[in-house]
PLY file of the C-alpha trace (Angstrom):
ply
format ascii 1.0
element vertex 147
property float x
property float y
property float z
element edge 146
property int vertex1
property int vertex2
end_header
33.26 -31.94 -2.88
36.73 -32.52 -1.41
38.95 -29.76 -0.41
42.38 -29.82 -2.58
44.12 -28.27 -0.12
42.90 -28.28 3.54
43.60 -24.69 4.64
45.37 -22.87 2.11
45.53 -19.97 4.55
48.05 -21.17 6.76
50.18 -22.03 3.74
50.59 -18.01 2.83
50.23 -16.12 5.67
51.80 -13.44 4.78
49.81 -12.84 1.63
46.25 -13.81 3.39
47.53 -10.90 6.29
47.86 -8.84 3.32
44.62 -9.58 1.90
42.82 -8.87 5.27
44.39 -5.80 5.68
43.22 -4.67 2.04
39.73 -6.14 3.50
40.00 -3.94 6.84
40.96 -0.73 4.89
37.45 -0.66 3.56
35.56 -0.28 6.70
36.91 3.68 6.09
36.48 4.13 2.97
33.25 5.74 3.10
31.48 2.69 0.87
28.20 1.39 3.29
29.34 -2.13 4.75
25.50 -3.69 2.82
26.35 -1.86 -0.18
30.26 -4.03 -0.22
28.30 -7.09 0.82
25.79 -6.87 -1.66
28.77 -6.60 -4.51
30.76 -9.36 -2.93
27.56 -11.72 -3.10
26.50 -11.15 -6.76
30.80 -11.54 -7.66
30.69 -14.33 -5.97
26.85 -15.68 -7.59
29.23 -14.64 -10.70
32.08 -16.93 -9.91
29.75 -20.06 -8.04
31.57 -19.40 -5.14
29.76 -21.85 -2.34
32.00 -20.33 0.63
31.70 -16.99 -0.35
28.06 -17.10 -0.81
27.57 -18.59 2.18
29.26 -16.34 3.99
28.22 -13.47 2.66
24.09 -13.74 2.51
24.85 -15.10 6.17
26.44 -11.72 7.07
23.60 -9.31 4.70
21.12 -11.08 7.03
22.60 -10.31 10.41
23.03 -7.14 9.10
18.87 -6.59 8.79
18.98 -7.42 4.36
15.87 -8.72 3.41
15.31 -12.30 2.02
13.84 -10.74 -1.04
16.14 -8.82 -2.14
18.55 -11.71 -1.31
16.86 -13.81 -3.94
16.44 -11.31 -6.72
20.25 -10.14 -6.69
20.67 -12.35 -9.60
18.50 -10.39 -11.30
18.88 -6.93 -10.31
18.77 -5.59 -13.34
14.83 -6.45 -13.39
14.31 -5.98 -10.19
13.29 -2.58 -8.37
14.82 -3.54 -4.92
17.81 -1.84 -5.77
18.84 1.94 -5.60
20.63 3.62 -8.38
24.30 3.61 -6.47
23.59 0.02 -5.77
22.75 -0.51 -9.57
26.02 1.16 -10.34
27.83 -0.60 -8.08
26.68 -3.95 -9.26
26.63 -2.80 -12.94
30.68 -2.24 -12.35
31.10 -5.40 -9.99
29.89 -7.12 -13.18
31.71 -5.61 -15.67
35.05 -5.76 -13.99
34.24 -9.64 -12.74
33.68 -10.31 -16.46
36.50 -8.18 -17.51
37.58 -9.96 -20.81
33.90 -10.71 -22.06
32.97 -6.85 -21.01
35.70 -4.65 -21.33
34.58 -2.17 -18.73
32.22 -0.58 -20.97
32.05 2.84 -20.71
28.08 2.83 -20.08
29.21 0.51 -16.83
31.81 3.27 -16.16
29.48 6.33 -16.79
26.85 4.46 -14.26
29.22 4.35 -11.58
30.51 8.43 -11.77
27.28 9.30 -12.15
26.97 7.62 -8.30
30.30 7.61 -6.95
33.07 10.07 -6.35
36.37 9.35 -7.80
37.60 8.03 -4.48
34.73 5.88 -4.09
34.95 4.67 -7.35
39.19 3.31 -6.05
37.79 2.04 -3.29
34.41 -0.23 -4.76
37.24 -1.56 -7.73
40.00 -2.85 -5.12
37.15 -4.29 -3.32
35.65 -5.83 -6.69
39.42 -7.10 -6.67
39.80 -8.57 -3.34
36.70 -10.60 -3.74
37.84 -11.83 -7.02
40.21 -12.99 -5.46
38.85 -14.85 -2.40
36.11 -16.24 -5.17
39.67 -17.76 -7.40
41.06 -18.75 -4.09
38.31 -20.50 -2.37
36.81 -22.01 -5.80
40.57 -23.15 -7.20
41.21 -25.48 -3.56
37.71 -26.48 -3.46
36.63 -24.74 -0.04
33.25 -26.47 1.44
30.42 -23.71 2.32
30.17 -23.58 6.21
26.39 -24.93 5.85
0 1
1 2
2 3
3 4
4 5
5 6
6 7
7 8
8 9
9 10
10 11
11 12
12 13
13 14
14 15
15 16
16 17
17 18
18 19
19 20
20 21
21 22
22 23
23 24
24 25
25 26
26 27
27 28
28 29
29 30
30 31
31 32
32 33
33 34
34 35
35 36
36 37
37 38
38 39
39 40
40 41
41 42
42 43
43 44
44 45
45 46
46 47
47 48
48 49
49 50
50 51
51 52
52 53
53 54
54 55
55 56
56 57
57 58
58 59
59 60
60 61
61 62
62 63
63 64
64 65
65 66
66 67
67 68
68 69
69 70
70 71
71 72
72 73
73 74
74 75
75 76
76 77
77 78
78 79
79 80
80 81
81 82
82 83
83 84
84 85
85 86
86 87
87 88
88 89
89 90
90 91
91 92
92 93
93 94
94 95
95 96
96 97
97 98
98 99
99 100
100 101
101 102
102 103
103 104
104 105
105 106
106 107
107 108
108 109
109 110
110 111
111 112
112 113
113 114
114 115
115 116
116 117
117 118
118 119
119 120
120 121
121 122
122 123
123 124
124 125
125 126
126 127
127 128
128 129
129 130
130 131
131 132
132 133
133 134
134 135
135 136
136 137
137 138
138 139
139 140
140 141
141 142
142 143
143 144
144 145
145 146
């Protein structure tokens, strides 16, 4: 695969300093760093985003995320790795990844108050956002996984 553009970062900076301060803001916002990671790696399984799954299953295993449930986040739905805010969580990643196929159902919604408070809830969607985002970004110029 060839990059379309080499390093689309330099070309906005502003925006991209924007983007990583959005990213930043997270670390307080009272969501567990795993829990984030875990979202941003099925979004990105979601959106066959090479970079962003590379980076982000590199940085669930430093953090101490086990292989297993590495391989079964595709199917976490069958799976009983996952806890019930995790669930949630990934229930509403997917939903709001697949926005015009899913509409946010409400059973998505109700799954994710049932786990989250309201601020929480702000919080997980801007991050469901941002890593949209990076997934259109990275995807659209053709970024090569750092394998």
């Amino acid at each position: 695969m060839t990059p379309r553009i080499e390093n689309p970062f330099k070309l906005a900076p502003e925006p991209i300093k924007a983007m990583m301060a959005l990213e930043a803001s997270f670390k307080n916002s009272g969501l567990d760093h795993a829990l984030l990671e875990l979202v941003r790696l099925r979004v990105s399984q979601i959106n066959g985003c090479a970079y962003c799954l590379h980076m982000h299953s590199t940085d669930l295993r430093k953090g101490g995320e086990t292989e297993m449930r590495l391989y079964m986040l595709n199917a976490w739905r069958e799976a009983p790795l996952y806890s019930d805010r995790e669930r949630a969580a990934l229930g509403w990643a997917e939903s709001l990844t697949r926005l015009a196929e899913t509409g946010a159902p409400d059973s998505d919604y109700e799954a994710l108050k049932a786990q989250f408070s309201e601020a929480e809830q702000v919080q997980l969607t801007l991050a469901i956002g941002a890593i949209n985002a990076w997934n259109r970004l990275q995807v659209g110029f053709r970024a090569a996984p750092g394998v």
